[in-house]
Structures are given as C-alpha cells and as structure tokens.
C-alpha positions as CSV (number, residue, x, y, z in Angstrom):
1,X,-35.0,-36.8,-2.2
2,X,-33.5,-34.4,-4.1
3,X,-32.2,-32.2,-1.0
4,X,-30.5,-35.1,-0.4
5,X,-28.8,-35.7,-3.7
6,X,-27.6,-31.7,-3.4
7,X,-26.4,-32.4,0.0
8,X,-24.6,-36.0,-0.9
9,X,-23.1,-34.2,-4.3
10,X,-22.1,-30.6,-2.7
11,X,-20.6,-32.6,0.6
12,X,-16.5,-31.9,1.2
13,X,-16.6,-35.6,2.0
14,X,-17.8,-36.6,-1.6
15,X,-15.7,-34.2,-3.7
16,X,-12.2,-35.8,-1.4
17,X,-13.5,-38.8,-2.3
18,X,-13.9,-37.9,-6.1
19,X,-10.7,-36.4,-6.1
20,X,-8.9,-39.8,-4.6
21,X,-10.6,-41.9,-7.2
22,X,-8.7,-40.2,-10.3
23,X,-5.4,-39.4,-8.7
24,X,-5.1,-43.4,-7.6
25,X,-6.3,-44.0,-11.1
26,X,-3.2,-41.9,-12.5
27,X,-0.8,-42.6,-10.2
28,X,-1.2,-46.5,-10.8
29,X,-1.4,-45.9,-15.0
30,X,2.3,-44.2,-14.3
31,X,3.7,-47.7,-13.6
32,X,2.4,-49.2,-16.8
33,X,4.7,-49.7,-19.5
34,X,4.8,-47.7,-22.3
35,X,3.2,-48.8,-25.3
36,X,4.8,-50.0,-28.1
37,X,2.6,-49.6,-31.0
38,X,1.6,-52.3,-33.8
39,X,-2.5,-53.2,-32.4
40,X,-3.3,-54.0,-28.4
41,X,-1.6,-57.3,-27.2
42,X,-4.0,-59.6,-26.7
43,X,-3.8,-61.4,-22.8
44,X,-4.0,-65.2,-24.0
45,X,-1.8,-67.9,-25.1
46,X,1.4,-68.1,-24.4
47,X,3.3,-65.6,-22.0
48,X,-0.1,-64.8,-20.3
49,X,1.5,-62.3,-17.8
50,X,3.2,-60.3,-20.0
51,X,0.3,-60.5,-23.0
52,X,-1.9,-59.1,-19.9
53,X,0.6,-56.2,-19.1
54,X,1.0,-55.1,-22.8
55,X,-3.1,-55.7,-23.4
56,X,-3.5,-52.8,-20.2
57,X,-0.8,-50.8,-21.1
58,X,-2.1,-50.4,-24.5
59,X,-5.4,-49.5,-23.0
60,X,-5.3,-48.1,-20.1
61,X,-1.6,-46.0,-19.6
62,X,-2.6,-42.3,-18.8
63,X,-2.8,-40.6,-22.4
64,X,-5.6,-43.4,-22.9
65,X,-6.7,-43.0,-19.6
66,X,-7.8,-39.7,-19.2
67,X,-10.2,-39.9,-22.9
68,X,-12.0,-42.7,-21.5
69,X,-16.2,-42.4,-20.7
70,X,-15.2,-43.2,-17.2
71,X,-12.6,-41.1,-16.4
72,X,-14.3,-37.8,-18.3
73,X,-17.5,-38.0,-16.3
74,X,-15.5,-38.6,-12.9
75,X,-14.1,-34.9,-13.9
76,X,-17.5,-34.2,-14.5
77,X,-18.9,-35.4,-11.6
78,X,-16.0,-33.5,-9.6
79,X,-16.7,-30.1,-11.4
80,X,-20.0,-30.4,-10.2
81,X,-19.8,-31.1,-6.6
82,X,-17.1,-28.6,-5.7
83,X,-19.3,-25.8,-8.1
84,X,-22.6,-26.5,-5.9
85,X,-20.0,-27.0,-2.2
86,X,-18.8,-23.1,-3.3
87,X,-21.7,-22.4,-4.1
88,X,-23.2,-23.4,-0.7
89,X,-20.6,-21.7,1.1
90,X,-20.7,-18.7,-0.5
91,X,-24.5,-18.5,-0.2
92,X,-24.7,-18.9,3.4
93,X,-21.5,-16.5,3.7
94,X,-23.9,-14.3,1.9
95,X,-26.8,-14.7,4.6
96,X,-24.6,-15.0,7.8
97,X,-21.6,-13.6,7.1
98,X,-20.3,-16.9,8.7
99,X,-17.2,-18.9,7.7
100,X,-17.0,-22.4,8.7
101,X,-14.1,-21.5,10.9
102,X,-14.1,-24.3,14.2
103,X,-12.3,-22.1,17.0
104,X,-12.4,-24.9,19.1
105,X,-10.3,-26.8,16.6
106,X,-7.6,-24.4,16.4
107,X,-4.6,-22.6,18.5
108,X,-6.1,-20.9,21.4
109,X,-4.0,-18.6,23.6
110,X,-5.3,-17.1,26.7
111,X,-3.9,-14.4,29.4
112,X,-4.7,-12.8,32.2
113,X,-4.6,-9.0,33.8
114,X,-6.4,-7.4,36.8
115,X,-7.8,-3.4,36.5
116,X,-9.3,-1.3,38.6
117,X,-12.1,-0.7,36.0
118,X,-15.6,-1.5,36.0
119,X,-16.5,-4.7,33.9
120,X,-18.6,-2.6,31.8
121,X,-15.9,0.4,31.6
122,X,-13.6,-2.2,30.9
123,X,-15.2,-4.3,28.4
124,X,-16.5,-1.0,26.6
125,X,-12.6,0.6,26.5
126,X,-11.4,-2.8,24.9
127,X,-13.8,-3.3,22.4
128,X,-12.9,0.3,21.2
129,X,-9.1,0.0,20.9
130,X,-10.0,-3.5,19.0
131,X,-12.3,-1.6,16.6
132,X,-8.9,1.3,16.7
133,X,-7.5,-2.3,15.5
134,X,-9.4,-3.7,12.6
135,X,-11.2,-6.2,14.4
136,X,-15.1,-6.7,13.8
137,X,-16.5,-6.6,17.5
138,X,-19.8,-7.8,18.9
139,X,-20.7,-8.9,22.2
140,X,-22.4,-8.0,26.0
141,X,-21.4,-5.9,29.3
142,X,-19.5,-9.0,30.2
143,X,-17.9,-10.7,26.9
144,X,-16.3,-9.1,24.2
145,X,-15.8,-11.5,21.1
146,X,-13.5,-9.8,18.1
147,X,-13.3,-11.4,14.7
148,X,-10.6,-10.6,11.8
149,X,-9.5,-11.9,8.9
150,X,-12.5,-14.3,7.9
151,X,-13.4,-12.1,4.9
152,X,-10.1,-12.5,3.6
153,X,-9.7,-16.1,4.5
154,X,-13.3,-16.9,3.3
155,X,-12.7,-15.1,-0.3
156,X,-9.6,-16.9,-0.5
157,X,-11.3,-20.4,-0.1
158,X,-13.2,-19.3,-2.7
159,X,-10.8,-18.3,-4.8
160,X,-9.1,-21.4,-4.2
161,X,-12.1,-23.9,-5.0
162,X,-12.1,-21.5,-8.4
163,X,-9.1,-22.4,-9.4
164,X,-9.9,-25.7,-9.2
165,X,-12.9,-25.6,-11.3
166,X,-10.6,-24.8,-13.9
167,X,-8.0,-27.2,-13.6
168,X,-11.2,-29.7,-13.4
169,X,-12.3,-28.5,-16.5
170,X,-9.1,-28.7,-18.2
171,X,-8.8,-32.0,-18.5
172,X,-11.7,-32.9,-20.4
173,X,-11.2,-29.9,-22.4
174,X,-7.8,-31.1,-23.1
175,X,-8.8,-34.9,-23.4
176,X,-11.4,-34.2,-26.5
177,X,-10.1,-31.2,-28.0
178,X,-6.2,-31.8,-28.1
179,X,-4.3,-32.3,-31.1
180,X,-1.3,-34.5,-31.8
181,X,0.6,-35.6,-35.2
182,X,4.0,-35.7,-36.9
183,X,5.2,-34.0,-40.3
184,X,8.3,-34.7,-42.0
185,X,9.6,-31.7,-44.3
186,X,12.2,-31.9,-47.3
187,X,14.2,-28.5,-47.0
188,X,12.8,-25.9,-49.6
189,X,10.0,-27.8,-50.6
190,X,6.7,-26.3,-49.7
191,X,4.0,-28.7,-48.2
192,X,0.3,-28.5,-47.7
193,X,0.1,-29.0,-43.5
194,X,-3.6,-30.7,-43.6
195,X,-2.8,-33.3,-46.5
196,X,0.6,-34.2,-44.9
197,X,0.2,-34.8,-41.1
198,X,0.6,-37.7,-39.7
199,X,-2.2,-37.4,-36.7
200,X,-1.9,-39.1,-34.1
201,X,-4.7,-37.6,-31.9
202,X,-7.7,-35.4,-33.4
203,X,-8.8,-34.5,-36.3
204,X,-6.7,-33.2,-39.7
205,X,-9.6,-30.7,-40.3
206,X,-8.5,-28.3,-37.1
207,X,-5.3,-27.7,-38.6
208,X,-4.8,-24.5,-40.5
209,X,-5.2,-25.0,-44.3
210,X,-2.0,-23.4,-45.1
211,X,1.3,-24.9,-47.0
212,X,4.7,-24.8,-44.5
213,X,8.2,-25.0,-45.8
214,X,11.4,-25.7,-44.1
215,X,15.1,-23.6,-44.8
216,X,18.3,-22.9,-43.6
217,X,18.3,-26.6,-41.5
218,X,21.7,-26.7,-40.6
219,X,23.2,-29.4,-37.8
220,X,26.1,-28.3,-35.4
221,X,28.1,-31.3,-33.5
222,X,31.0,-31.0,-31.1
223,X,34.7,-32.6,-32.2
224,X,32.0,-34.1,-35.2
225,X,30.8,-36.3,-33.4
226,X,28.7,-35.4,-30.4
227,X,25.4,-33.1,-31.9
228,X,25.0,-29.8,-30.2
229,X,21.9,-28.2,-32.1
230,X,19.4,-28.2,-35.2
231,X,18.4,-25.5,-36.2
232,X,16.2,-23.7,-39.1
233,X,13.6,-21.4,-40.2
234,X,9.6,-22.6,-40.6
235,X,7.7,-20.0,-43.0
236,X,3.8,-20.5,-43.9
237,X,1.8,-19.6,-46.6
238,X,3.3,-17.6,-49.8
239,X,6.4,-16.1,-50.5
240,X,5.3,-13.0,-47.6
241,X,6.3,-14.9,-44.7
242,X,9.7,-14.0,-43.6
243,X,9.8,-17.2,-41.4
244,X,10.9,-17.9,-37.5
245,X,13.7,-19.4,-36.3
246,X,13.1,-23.2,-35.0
247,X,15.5,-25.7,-33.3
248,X,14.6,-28.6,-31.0
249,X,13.9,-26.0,-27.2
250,X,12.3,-24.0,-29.6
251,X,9.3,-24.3,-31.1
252,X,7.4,-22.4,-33.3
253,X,3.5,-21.2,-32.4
254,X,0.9,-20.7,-35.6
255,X,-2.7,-20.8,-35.8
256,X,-2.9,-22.0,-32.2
257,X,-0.8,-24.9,-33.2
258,X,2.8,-25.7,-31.7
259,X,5.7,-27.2,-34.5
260,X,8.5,-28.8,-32.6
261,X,11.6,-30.1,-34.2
262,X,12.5,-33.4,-33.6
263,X,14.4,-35.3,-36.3
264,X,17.2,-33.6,-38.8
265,X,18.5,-35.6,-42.0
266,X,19.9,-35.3,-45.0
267,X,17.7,-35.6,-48.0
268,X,20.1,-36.1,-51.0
269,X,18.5,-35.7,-55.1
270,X,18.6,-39.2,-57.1
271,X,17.9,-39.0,-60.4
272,X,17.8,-42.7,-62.3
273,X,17.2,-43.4,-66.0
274,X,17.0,-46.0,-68.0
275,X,13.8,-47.5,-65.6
276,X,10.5,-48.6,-66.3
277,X,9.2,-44.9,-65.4
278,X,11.2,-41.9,-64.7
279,X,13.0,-41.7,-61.1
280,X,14.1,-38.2,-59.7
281,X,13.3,-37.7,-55.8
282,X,14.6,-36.1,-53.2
283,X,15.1,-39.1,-50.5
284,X,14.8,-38.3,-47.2
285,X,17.2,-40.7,-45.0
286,X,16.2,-41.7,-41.8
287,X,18.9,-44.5,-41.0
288,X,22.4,-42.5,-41.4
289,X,24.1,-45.8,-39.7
290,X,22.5,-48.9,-41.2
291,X,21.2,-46.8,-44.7
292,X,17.7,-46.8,-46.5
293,X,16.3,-49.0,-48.9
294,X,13.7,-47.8,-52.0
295,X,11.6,-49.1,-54.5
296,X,12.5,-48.7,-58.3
297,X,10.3,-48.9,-60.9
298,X,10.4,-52.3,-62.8
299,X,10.5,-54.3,-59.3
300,X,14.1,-53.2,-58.7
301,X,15.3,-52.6,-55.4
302,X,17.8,-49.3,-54.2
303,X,20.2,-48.7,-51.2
304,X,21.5,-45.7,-50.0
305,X,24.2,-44.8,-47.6
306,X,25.2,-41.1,-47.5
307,X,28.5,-40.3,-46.0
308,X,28.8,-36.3,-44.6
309,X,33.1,-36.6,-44.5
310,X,34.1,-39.4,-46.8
311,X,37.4,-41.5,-46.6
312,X,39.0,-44.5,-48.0
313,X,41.4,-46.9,-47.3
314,X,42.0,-49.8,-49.7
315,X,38.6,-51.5,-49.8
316,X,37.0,-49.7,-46.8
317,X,35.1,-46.8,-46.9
318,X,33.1,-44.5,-44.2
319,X,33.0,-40.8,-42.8
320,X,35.3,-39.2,-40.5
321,X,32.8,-37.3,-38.5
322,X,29.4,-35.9,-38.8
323,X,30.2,-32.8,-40.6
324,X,29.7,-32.5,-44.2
325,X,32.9,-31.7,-45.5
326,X,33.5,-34.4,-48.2
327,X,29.8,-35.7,-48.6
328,X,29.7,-38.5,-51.0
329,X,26.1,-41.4,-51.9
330,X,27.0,-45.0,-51.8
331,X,24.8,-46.5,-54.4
332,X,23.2,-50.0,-54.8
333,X,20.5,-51.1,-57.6
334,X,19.1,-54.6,-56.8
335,X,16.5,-56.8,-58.8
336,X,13.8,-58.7,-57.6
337,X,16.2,-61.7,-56.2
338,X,18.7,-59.5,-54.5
339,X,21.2,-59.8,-57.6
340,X,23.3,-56.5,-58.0
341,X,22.3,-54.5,-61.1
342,X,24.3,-51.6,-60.2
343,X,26.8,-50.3,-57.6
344,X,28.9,-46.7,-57.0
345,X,29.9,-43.6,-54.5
346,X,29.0,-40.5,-56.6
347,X,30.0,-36.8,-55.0
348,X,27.7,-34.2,-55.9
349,X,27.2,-33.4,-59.0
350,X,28.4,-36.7,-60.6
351,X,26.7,-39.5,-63.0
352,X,26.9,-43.5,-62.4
353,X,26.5,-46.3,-64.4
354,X,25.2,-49.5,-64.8
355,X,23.8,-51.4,-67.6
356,X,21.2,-49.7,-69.5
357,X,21.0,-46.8,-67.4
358,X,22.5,-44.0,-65.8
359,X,22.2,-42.9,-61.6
360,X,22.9,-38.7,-61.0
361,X,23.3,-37.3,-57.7
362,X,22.8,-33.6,-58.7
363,X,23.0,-32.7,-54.8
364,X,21.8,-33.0,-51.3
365,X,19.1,-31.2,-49.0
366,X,18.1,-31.7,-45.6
367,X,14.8,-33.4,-44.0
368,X,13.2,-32.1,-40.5
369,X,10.6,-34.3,-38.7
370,X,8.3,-32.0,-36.7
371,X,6.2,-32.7,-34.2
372,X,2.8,-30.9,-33.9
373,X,0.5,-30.3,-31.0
374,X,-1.9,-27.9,-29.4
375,X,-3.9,-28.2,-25.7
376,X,-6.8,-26.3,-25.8
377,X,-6.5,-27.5,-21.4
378,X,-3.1,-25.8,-21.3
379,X,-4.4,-22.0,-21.1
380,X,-7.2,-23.3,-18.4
381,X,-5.0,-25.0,-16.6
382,X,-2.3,-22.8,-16.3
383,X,-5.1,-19.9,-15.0
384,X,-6.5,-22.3,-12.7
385,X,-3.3,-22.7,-10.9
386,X,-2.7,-18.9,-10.6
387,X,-5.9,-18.9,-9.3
388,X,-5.6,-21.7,-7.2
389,X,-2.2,-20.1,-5.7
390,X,-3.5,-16.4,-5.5
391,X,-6.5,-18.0,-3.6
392,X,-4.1,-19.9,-1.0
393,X,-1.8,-16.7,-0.5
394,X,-5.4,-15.1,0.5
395,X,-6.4,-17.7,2.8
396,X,-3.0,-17.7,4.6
397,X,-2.4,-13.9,5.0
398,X,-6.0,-13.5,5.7
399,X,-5.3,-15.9,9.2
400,X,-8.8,-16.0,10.2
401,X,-9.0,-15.6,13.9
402,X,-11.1,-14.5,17.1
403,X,-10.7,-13.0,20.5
404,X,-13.2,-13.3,23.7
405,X,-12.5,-11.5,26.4
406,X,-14.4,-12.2,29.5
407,X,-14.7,-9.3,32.6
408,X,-15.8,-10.5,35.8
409,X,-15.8,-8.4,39.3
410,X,-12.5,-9.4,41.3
411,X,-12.0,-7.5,44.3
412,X,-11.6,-3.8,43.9
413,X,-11.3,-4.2,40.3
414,X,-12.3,-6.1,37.0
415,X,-10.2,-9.7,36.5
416,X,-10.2,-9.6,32.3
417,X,-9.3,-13.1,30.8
418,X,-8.2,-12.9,26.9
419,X,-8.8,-15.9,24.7
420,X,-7.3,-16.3,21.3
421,X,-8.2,-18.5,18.7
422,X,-6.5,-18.9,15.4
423,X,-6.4,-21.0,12.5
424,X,-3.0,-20.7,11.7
425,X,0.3,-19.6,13.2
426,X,0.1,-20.3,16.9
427,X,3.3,-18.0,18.0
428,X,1.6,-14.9,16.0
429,X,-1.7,-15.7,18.1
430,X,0.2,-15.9,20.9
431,X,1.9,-12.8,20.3
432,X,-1.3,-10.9,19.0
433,X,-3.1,-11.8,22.4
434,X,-0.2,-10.4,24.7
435,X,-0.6,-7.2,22.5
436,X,-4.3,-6.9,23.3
437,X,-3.6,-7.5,27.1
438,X,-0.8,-5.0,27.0
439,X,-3.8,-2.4,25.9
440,X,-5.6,-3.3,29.1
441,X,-2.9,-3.1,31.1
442,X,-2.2,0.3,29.1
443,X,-5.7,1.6,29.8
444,X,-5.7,0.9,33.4
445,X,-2.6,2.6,33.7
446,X,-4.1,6.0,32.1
447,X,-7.3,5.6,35.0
C-alpha cells in the first residue's frame, strides 16, 4: 500500500496534474475584479450577481488566493511529488546508468553503405572511430549501438526539476513570510518605522526597530503642469546616516525591507490660538484639488487649500501651475453647524485673524507616502529560474541520442545499415548519421 502511494505521488502524471490544478486556479482569480476595500460584499439581497462577484473577489483574487490552506498544501503536495519523481530518476540513473530516453519515439535517420570488410572487421573499426568520437559504445560481432549525450541531458532534467523545487517553494515561502504596509513621512521629521506603519500584510514586529526620516523632497513637473519626478533622500537611525537618494523607479533597500515612494505633498505649518487647547501641526495634504478638512479643538472645524503659484483676479483665486513660486494657504475656521468663524490666504510667514484668535502659517514642508515591502519568495524564486534555465540549456545542448549499426554478409563484402535516433533536432541527426557512414566509406577506402 505504501509502494503504491510513492508510486501514485512520485508519477509524471500526478505532478502535471498538480501543476494544472494551481495554474487554472490563477489564471481564473486574474479575471476577478479588484477589490475595493471597506469588509467582503456579502452575495444576498439586492444586486445578487454583482454582491456574488465582489463577495469572490474579495476572497478569492490571487493575493488572497495563494495564502489560502488549499492552495499552500497543493504547493506542498507538488514539492513533494516532483522531489520523490527526481529522486526516482536519479536513483535508478544511479543503478543503470539509464535515462528514460524512448528512441522509438524520436527522429530516426538511417543509411546505407556496402565494404568489402568482414562484419566483424567492420563492426570492430566503427565502433573504434565512434569511441575516437565521444560516443559510449556497446554491443556484438553484428550490432554496434553508440550512446551520447544522455549524461548531459539526464543532469540537465535534473537540474531542471531543481529549479522547480524552488520556485515551488517560493510561493509558500512568499505567501506566509511576505511583508506589506504604507508609511506616510512629514519632511524632516524623524519617525519610529514599527509604531508608524500601516501594514497591510504581516506582522509590525519584522520590521527593523529603527526611526526613518525623509529630506530634500522636491517635485519636478514639465510646462508646470505635467509631473516628471519626486525625488528625496530616506536616512535611518541617528544623525550618522548620510542617507540614499529615493524617487518613485527607485527604491531604497534596509534591513531586508524595500521603501518605495509613492505619494508627494506639501505639508504646510498651522499654528492657531485662541482654541480650547493649543494647535501647531504640520498638516500633511493629501487633496491638492478639492483641499483638506481638520478638526479644532472646541468642536470647530478647518479647511485648507494650499496654492504652489498664487494669482488673483477680482474675486477668483487659484495657482498658475504646479510650481511653488508664489505659494500662499487659503484658510477656513468652521463651528459645529458649518457657520464661518474665520476665513484668509496667508503667504509664509504671515498671521490671520478672526475673533478671539489668531491663525500663523510660519511655512511649508513636504509629505512622502512610502510604500513598504519585502518577499522573502523573491531570492528563491529568482534562483529557481536560473536554475530552471541553466538546466534546459543542459538538456538541449546535451541532445541525447543513439546509433545502431547493423553488419550483415552481402556478397563479397559487409552491407552496414546506420540508424539514428535523436531526441531533438532531426536535420543535425541526419547530418550526424551521414558523417558516421562517410567513416565507413572512409575505412573501406584505406583496405
């Protein structure tokens, strides 16, 4: 019973099979929509069809997909059947020296030439230049048969079910050990990385317990309106680190951990008295369009709208372009019931007012919104697929293939029939076996 299960679990049949299963699986999640946060959709009530499509999306798309029980121990399951079909082959390549090479299933080539040589003196002078040649010869007084290539061919399998392996392994790997989250940054402003994160996948506790700080975020556009680049410098821990240069294709690596930049904004300083508690931030604004509201102190409400190249003309107001030239903070202090308190566009460096207190805008910054990952699967996979490709190269160059010649009495002489038999490349075979008949011919002409 337990031969059996080997067999059924090491079988080429079963690990295709197991292979099918998750590469339907993934090609299918592809065509799910993307979810879009907020809790799973739940498939009743109204709009059944579309609650069903946003329930499975939410569940089953293919970052879900590949964490789930299922899916992990169908990896599993694969690792294991192509480690013990390797293992098999290997073994008996061990014992027999035997690939699993079909000749009869592959490009066979066969010619003809007469000599006046015994069979014997004939078949012995062949088998001799095909040694001269490389080949691996066995055989009688009447057949030669010639092997070459199979150890090359069969080490490149190998190598090729290797590779594998580790892109098998990968994906669990990646599935429970990857790490995902978000991190916004005020310029200048250092920030402790593990208390900060947003994570969206693992856990806070792999990150490096280190602070991070963002400088030097400047924004290029083109005709100021079209952006081009942001760019900046991430530095870690005390004052020591001289930093490295990010911008959006260029992330920056510590601790194992990749920090992408993603978002750029300005973060101007606010600094209201006359509240219910003291007010001095620096606000980082995320809607440059539409601006941002805040909460006050005292139930009051506050809108900001920050315009990088100020103009007005009579009662309107807005910004040329995206390039801070003339940066000036529209101002708005609500209460409770939406009733203006306070109102003003201060340029830095200036004071508002409105009654019984005082707004200051001492100055802007700039916000970055990072991005933050690390695939423990990445290395593994990456040196599965050089494997997986060195392997294949082997394979092909190592063209496994065999000759048997046959040398049967004909007359005066020795009629020699040449049969080739190749895996791959039939015109090479082809071109091989006229070679080896041209040594007869060659041989017979030196008698």
């Amino acid at each position: 019973m337990f031969d059996r299960l080997i067999i059924f679990i090491g079988s080429r049949r079963t690990a295709v099979w197991l292979l099918a299963v998750p590469a339907f699986l993934l090609a299918l999640s592809t065509f799910l929509p993307a979810p879009q946060g907020g809790g799973a959709a739940e498939p009743t009530g109204r709009g059944f069809w579309q609650g069903l499509v946003a329930w499975t999306a939410e569940r089953y798309d293919t970052p879900h997909l590949v964490r789930t029980p299922f899916f992990l121990a169908l990896w599993l399951f694969l690792f294991i059947s192509t480690s013990i079909c390797t293992m098999q082959r290997v073994l008996r390549w061990l014992r027999t020296h035997k690939t699993d090479f079909d000749a009869e299933k592959g490009f066979s080539w066969e010619l003809e030439v007469e000599t006046s040589q015994s069979p014997s003196e004939a078949a012995g002078r062949f088998a001799t230049d095909l040694r001269q040649l490389g080949w691996q010869v066995n055989g009688d007084l009447g057949t030669v048969v010639a092997e070459r290539g199979m150890a090359g061919s069969f080490w490149g399998s190998v190598m090729f079910h290797g590779g594998l392996l580790l892109c098998f392994i990968a994906v669990p790997v990646t599935a429970l050990t990857a790490f995902s989250g978000s991190l916004i940054l005020p310029e200048e402003i250092p920030v402790p990385i593990r208390q900060t994160v947003t994570v969206e996948q693992g856990s806070a506790e792999a990150l490096p317990d280190d602070t991070i700080t963002v400088r030097n975020l400047t924004a290029r556009y083109s005709q100021g309106k079209y952006w081009l680049a942001f760019t900046g410098t991430l530095h870690f821990g005390g004052p020591g680190d001289s930093g490295s240069a990010i911008a959006v294709s260029r992330p920056v690596s510590h601790a194992g951990f990749q920090f992408s930049l993603q978002e750029f904004g300005v973060s101007p300083r606010l600094i209201i008295s006359g509240l219910a508690a003291p007010f001095d931030y620096q606000l980082n604004l995320r809607h440059p369009e539409e601006g941002d509201w805040f909460d006050l102190p005292g139930g009051l409400r506050l809108f900001v709208l920050f315009f990088p190249d100020f103009f007005r003309e009579g009662n309107r107001v807005g910004s040329r372009s995206l390039d801070e030239r003339t940066p000036r903070l529209l101002y708005r202090i609500t209460d409770r019931g939406g009733a203006l308190v306070g109102k003003g566009i201060l340029a830095p460096g200036e004071q508002g007012r409105f009654p019984g207190g005082e707004v200051a805008f001492p100055g802007f910054r700039h916000w970055a919104g990072l991005a933050i990952g690390k695939s423990s699967g990445l290395g593994l996979l990456m040196a599965g697929f050089g494997v997986v490709v060195a392997g294949l190269a082997l394979r092909l160059l190592g063209n496994d293939r065999c000759v048997t010649a046959t040398f049967e009495t004909s007359g005066q002489g020795t009629l020699c029939r040449v049969r080739g038999q190749s895996r791959y490349y039939p015109a090479f075979l082809k071109r091989e076996v006229a070679n080896l008949v041209a040594t007869i011919r060659k041989d017979h002409e030196s008698t």
